[in-house]
C-alpha positions as CSV (number, residue, x, y, z in Angstrom):
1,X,0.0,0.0,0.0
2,X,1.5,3.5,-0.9
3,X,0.8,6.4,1.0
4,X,0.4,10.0,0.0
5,X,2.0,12.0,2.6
6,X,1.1,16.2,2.6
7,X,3.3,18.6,4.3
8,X,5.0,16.0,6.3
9,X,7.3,17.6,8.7
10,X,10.8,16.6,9.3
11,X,13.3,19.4,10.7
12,X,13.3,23.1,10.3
13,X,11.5,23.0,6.9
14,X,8.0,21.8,5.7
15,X,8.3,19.7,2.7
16,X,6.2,17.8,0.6
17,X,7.3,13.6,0.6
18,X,6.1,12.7,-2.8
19,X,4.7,8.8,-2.2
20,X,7.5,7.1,-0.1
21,X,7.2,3.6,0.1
22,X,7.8,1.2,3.0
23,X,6.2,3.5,5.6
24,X,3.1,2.2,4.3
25,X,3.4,-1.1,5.2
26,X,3.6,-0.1,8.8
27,X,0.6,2.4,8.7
28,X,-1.4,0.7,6.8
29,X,-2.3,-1.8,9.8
30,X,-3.7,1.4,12.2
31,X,-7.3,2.6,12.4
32,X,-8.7,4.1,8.9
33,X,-9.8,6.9,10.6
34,X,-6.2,7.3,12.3
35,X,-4.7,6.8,9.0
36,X,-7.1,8.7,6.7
37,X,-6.2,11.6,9.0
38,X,-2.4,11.2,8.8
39,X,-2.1,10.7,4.8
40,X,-3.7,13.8,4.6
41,X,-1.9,15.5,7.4
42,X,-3.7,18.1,10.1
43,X,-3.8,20.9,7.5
44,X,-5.3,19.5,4.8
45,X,-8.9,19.2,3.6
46,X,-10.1,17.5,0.0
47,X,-11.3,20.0,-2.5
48,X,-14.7,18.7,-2.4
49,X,-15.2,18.7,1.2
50,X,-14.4,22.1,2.5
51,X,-15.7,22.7,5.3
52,X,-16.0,26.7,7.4
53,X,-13.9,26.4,10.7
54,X,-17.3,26.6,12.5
55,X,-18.9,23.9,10.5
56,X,-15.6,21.4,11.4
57,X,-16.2,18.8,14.2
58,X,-12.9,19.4,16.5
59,X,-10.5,16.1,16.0
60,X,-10.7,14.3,19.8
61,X,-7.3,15.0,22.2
62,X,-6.8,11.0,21.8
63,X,-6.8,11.7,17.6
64,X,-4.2,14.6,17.7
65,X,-1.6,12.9,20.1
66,X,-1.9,9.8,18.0
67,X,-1.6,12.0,14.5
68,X,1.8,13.3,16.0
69,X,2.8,9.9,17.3
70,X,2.7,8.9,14.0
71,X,4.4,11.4,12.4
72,X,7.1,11.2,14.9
73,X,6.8,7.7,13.7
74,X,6.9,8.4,9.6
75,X,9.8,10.9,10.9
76,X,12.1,8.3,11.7
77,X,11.5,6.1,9.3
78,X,12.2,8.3,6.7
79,X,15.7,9.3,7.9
80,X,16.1,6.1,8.4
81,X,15.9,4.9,5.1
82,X,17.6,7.8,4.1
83,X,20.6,6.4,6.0
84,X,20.1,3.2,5.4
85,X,20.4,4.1,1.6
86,X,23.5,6.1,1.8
87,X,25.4,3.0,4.2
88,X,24.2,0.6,0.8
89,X,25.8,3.1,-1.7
90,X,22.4,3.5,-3.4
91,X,22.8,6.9,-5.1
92,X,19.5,7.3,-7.0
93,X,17.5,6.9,-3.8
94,X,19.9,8.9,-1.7
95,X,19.3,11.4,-4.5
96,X,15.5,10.8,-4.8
97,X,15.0,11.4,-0.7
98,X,17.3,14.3,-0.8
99,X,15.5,16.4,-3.5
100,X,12.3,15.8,-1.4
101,X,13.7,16.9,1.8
102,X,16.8,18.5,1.6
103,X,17.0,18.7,5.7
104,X,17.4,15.2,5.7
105,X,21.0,15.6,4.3
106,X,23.1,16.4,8.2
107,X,20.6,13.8,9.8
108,X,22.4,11.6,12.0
109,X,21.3,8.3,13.2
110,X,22.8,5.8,15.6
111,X,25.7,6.7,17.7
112,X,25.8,10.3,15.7
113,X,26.4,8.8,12.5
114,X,25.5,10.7,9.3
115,X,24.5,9.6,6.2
116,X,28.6,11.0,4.5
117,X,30.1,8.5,7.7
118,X,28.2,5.9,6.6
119,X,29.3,6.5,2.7
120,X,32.7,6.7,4.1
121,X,32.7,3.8,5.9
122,X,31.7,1.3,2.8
123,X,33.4,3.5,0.9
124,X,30.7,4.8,-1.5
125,X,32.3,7.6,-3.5
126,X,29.6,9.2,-5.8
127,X,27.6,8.4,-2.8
128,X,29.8,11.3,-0.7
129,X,29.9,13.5,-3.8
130,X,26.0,13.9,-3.9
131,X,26.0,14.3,-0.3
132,X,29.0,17.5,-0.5
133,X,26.9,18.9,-3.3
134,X,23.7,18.9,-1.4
135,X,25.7,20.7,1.3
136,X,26.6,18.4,4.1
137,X,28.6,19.4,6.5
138,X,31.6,17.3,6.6
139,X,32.9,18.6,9.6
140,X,30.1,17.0,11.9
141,X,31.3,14.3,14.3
142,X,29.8,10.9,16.2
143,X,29.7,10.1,19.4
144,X,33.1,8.6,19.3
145,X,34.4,12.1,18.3
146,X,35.4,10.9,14.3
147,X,34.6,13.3,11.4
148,X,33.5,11.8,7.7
149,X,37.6,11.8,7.4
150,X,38.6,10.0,10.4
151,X,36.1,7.2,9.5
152,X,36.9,6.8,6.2
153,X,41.0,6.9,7.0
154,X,40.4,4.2,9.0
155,X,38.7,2.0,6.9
156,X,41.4,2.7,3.9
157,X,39.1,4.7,1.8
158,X,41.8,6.9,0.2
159,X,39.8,8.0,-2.7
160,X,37.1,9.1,0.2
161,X,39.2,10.6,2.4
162,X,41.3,12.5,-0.3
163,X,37.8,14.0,-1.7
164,X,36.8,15.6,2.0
165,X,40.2,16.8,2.5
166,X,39.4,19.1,-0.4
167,X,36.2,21.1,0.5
168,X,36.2,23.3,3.1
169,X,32.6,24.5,2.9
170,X,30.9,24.1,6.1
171,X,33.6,24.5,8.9
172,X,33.8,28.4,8.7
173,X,31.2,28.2,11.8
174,X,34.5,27.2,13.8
175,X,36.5,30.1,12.7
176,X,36.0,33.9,14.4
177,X,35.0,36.1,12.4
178,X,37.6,38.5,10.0
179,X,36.8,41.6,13.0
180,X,39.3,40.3,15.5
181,X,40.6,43.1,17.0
182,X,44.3,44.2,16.0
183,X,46.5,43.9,18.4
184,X,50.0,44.6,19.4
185,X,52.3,41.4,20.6
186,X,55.3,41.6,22.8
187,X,58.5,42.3,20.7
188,X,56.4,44.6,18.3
189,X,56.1,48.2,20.0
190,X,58.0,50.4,18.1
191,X,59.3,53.4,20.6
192,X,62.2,54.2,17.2
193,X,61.6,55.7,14.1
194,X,64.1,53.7,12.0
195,X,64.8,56.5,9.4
196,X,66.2,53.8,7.0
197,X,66.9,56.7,4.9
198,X,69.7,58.1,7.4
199,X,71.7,54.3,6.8
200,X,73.8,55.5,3.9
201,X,74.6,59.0,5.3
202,X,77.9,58.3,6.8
203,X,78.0,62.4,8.0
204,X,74.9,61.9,9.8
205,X,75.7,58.9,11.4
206,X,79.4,59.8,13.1
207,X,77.5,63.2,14.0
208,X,75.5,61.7,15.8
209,X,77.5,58.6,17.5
210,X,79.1,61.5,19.2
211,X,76.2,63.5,20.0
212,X,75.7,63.3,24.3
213,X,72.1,62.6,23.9
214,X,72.8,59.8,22.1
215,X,71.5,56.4,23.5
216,X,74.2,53.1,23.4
217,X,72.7,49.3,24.3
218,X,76.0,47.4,25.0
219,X,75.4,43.1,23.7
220,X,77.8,40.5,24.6
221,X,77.0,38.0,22.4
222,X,73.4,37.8,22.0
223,X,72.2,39.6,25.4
224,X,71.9,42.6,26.4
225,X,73.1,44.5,29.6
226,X,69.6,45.0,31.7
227,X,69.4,45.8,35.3
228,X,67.3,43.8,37.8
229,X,67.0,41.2,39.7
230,X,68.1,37.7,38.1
231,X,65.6,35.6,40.9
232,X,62.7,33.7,39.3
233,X,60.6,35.3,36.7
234,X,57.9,35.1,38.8
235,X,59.5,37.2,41.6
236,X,61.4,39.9,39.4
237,X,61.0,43.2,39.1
238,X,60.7,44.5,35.6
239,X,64.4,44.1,33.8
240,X,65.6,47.2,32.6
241,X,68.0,48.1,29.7
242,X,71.6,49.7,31.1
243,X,71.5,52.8,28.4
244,X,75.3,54.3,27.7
245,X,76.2,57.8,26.7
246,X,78.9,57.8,23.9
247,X,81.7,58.5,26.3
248,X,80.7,55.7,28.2
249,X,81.6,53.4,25.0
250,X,83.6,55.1,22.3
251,X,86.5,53.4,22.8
252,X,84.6,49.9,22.0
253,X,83.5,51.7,19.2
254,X,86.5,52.4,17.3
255,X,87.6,48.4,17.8
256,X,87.8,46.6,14.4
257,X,85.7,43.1,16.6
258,X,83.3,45.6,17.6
259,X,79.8,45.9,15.5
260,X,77.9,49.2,15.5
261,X,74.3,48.9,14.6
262,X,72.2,52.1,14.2
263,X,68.9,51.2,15.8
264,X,66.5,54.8,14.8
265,X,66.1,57.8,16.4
266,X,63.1,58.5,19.4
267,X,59.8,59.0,17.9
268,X,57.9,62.4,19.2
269,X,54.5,62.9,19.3
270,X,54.4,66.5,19.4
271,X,55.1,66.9,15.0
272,X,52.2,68.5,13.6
273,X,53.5,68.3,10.1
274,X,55.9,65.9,7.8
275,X,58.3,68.8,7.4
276,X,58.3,69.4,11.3
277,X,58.3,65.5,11.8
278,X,61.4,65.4,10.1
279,X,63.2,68.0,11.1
280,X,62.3,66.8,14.8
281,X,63.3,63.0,14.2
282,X,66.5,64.6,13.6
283,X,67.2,66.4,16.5
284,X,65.8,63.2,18.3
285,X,68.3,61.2,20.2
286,X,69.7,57.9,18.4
287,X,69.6,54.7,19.4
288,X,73.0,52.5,18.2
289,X,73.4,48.9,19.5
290,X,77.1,47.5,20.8
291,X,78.1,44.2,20.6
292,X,81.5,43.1,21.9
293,X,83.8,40.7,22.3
294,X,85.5,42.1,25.4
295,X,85.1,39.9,28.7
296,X,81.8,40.3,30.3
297,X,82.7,41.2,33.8
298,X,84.8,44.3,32.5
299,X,81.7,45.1,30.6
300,X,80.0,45.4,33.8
301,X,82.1,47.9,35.0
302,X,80.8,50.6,32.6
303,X,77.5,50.9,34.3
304,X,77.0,52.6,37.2
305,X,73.8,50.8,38.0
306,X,73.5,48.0,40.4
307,X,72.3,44.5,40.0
308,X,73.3,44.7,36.2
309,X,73.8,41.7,34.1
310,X,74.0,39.7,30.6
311,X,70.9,37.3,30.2
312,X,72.0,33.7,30.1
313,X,68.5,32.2,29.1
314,X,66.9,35.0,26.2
315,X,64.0,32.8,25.9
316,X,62.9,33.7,29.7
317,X,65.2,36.8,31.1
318,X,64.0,39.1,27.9
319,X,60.4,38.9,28.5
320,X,60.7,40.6,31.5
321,X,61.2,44.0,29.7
322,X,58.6,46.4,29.2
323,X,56.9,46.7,25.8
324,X,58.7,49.5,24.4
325,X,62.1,48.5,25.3
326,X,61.7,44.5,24.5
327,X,60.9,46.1,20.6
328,X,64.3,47.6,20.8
329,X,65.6,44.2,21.6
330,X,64.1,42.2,19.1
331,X,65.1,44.6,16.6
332,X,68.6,45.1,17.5
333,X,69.4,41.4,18.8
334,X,67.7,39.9,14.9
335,X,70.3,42.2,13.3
336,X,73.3,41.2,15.4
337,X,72.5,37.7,15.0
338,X,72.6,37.7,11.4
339,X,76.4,39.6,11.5
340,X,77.6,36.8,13.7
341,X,76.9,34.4,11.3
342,X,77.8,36.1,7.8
343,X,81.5,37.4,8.7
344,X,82.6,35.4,5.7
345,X,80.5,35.7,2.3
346,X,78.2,32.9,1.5
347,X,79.0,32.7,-2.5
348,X,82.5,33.0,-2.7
349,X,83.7,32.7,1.0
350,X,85.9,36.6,0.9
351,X,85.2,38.7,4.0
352,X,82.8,40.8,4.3
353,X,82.4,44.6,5.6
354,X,79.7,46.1,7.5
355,X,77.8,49.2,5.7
356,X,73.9,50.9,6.0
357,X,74.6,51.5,9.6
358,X,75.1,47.7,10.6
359,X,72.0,47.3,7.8
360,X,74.2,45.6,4.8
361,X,77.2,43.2,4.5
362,X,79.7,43.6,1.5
363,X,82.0,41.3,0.1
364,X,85.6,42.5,-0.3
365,X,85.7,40.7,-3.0
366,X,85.7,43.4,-6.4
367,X,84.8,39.9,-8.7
368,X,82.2,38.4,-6.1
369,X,79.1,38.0,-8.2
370,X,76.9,38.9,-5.1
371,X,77.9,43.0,-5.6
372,X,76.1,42.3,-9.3
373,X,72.2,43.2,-8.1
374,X,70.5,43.0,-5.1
375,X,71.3,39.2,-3.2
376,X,69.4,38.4,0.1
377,X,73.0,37.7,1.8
378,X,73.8,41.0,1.7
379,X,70.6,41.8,4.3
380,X,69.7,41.1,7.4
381,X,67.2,38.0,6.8
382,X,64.2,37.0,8.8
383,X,62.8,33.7,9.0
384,X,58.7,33.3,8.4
385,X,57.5,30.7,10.6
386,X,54.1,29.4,11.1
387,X,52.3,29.1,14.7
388,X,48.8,27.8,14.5
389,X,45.9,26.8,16.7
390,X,44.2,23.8,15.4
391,X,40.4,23.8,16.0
392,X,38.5,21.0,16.5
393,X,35.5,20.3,14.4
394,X,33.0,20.7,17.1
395,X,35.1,24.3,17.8
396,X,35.0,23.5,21.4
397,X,38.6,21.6,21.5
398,X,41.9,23.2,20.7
399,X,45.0,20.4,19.4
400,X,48.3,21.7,21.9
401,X,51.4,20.0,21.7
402,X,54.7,19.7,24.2
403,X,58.5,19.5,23.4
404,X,60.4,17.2,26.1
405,X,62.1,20.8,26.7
406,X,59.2,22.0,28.0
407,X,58.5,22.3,31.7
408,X,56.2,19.7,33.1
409,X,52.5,19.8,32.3
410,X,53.1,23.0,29.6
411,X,51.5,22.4,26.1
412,X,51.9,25.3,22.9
413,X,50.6,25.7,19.7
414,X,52.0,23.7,17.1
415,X,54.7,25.7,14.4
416,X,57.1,25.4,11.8
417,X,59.0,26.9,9.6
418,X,57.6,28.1,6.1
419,X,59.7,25.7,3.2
420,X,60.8,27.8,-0.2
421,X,57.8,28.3,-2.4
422,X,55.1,27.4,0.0
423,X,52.0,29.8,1.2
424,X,51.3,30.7,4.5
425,X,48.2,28.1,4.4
426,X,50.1,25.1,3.0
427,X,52.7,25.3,5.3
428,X,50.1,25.3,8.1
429,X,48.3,22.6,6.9
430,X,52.0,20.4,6.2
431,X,53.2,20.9,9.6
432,X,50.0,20.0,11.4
433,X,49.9,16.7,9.4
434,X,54.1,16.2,9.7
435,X,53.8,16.9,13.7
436,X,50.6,15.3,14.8
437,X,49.0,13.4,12.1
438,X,45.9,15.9,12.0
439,X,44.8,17.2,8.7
440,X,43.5,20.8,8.4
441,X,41.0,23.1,6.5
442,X,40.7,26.9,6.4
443,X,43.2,28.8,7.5
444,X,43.1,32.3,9.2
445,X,45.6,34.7,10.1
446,X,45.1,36.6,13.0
447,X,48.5,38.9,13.5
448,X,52.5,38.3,13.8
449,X,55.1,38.5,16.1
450,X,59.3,39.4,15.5
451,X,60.9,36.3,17.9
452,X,64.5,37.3,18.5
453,X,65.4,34.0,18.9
454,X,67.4,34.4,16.9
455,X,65.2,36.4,13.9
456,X,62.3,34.8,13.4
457,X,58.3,36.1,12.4
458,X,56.0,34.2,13.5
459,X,52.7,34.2,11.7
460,X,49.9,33.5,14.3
461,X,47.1,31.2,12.2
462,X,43.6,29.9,13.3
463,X,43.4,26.6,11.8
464,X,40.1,24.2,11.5
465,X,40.8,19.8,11.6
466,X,39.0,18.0,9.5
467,X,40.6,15.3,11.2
468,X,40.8,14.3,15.0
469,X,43.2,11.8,15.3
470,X,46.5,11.8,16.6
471,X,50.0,10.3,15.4
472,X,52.4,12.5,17.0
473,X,55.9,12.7,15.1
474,X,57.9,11.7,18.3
475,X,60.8,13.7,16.5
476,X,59.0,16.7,16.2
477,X,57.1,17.0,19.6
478,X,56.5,14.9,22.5
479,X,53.0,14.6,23.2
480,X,49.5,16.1,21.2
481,X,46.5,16.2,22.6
482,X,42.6,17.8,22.1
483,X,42.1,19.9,24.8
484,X,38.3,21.2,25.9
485,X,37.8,24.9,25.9
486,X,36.7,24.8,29.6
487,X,40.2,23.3,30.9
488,X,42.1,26.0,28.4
489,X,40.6,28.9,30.1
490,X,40.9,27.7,33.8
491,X,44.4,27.1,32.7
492,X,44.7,30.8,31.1
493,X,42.6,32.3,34.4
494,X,44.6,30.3,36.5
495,X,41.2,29.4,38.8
496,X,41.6,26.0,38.9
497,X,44.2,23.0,38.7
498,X,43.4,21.7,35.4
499,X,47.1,19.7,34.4
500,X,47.4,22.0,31.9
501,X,50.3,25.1,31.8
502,X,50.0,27.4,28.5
503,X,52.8,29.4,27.4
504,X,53.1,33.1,29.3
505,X,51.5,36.1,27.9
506,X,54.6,37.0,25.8
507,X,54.1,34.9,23.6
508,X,52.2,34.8,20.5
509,X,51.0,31.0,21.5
510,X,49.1,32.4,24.5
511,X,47.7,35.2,22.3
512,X,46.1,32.8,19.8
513,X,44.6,30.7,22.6
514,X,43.1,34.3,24.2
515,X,42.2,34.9,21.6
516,X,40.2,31.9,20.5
517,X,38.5,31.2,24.1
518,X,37.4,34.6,23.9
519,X,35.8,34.2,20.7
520,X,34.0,31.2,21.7
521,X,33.0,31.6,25.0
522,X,32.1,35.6,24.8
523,X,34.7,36.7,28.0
């Protein structure tokens, strides 16, 4: 018996079911009356026998909770079919059911299952196809926590899992939106106008190295002279950069070991015009950096401030500064860094001599080919890397991962550096898969960072799985792990014991996880 079903309601939409079979078989044992009502649905009265709302008999209490019983019942059975169709690979019905009602498409059965898991699972290619045309969203999970992709990795369905690795409709929901506040990361206040301009005006530059105003940093190595307390980070006051008058370091200056790096001049606020901006950013005082080779402890004796001292761990003492002054650093230490390493010219091996104000290297060379055009050894180089927080499908989990370095209990964001030729989105999406086995989405860039460490950029990313599980690259990191947004943000708040320790504020890896539990969770 087939039954002719009117404005059967399944979901958010009313839609029309165009004879379905099967659910007949079950009606078709109820009462007549029952199921005359049904076919017809609550709403609908046959042409001929229109009746005036005061002229219709009211349908009995017992009638209308069995009418919505059985569409409860018909309700069911139709996603079930649908379901059962796509787990059989039969396309035509799959395709049939869907043009009916399109709502049926993100239905999920058993266990969380949709009808694309199930298609996955056996493997059903055109199957998944017509399910990603008609809009599924791929990025749904089951109750064990597996996307479309998880399910059909596992069950060796390459051709399956290569096709959802391809779309990325559906998982923007994940994602904040592109108004994300700009913001300013440690290492990226700019207190100097760098008046690149000023590098090749040799005049200007020895007038002012001499000039008394004239602010010197003094580096051994690496690290700069600050003054503070060297006790636990925790228990520190702010570090402070020891700042040298020229007479304090001229006679460093003038040694052939020593390099001389001008830094900018002070920026004022008070310049109301271009011209008077830069006849002011002149008269500014400079900032030159000073790195050394003499013995640290006669170093020390130049300042006439206590408690001074040369960082022995960057990576923790130089996050102490304050904002304006850890800028400075990163600027200064990136450039020093590349001059320890580029003494010697990379294509023919000559010497090289510094020039630009500490800004260019130059071979000695007169028949080097790297003084034909403009060659990228001759600059200071920065390296891009990528820093991303990998979102969970559900967009309540963030994937964290821990070196063995780390301290005990702290997980980061995942990074890596960006390879030659490869976009800021394919190298997030490589270094996910090469570190933790997860394969990602969309990508969205949220800001940067300079990471003086020794001259790095790091390029914060938002990143959305469309896979959720782990292999961790035991050569890359230690450990990855999903972690729920509730335990990130008692570990950020610090409220609660939750095993997990995030990186500290500095950092552009905390930023992206404020960032993202603040997005999602509205604080």
């Amino acid at each position: 018996m087939e039954l002719r079903y009117e404005q059967l309601q399944l979901g958010e939409d009313d839609r029309t079911v165009k004879r379905p079979r099967a659910a007949g078989e079950t009606l078709s044992t109820l009462h007549p009356q029952l199921l005359g009502s049904f076919c017809f649905g609550p709403r609908y009265v046959p042409n001929q026998a229109r009746f005036s709302p005061r002229n219709r008999t009211p349908e009995p209490p017992v009638l209308r909770s069995a009418m919505a019983t059985l569409q409860l019942l018909a309700k069911d059975e139709m996603v079930e079919k649908f379901l059962d169709a796509a787990a059989r690979g039969d396309l035509r019905e799959v395709s049939v059911l869907l043009t009916q009602v399109p709502s049926l498409v993100n239905r999920a059965g058993h266990s969380g299952w949709t009808a694309l898991m199930l298609a996955a699972r056996n493997g059903h290619y055109h199957v998944a196809e017509a399910l990603l045309a008609h809009g599924c969203n791929k990025f749904s999970v089951n109750s064990s926590s597996q996307t479309a992709y998880d399910v059909a990795k596992f069950w060796g369905h390459r051709h399956i899992s290569n096709l959802l690795s391809q779309t990325n409709e559906g998982c923007q929901r994940v994602l904040p939106g592109s108004d994300l506040r700009p913001q300013e990361n440690y290492f990226s206040s700019e207190m100097l106008d760098r008046l690149s301009e000023k590098r090749t005006d040799k005049v200007w530059l020895e007038v002012k190295q001499s000039d008394p105003d004239t602010v010197y940093l003094l580096f051994s190595g690496l690290s700069p002279m600050v003054g503070g307390s060297q006790e636990d980070q925790e228990t520190r006051d702010e570090t402070k950069l020891c700042r040298f008058r020229y007479e304090a370091v001229k006679d460093l200056i003038l040694k052939p070991a020593t390099v001389l790096i001008f830094l900018g001049v002070e920026k004022r606020k008070t310049a109301s015009s271009s011209s008077q901006s830069g006849e002011l950013g002149q008269e500014a005082p400079a900032w030159f950096a000073v790195s050394t080779d003499q013995d640290t402890a006669e170093l020390l004796k130049r300042s006439r401030e206590k408690n001074c001292f040369f960082p022995k761990t960057p990576n923790r003492d130089l996050l102490n500064l304050s904002e304006e002054e850890a800028g400075v650093v990163a600027q200064a230490r990136s450039v020093l860094a590349w001059h320890s390493r580029y003494s010697f010219c990379p294509t023919c091996g000559s010497s090289t001599e510094l020039q630009d104000g500490g800004y260019r290297r130059s071979c000695v060379n007169s028949d080097c080919r790297s003084l034909q055009g403009v060659h990228n050894t001759c600059y200071p180089r920065v390296d891009p890397v990528v820093i991303m927080l990998v979102i969970h499908p559900d967009g309540n989990q963030c994937l964290l991962g821990r070196k063995k370095i780390f301290p005990v209990g702290m997980f980061s964001c995942l990074a890596g550096f960006i390879e030659p030729g490869e976009t800021i989105e394919h190298a997030v999406r490589r270094e996910v898969e090469e570190e933790s086995g997860v394969k990602v989405g969309p990508v969205q860039y949220v800001s940067c960072q300079p990471w003086p460490m020794p001259s790095n950029l790091m390029i914060g990313c938002f990143a959305v799985a469309i896979s959720t599980d782990i292999r961790a690259d035991e050569k890359e990191i230690e450990e990855a792990r999903w972690f729920p947004r509730q335990q990130v943000i008692d570990s950020v708040f610090g409220g609660v014991r939750t095993g997990l320790t995030v990186p500290p504020r500095q950092t552009i890896a905390h930023q992206l996880i404020r960032h993202w539990i603040g997005v999602n969770s509205n604080l």
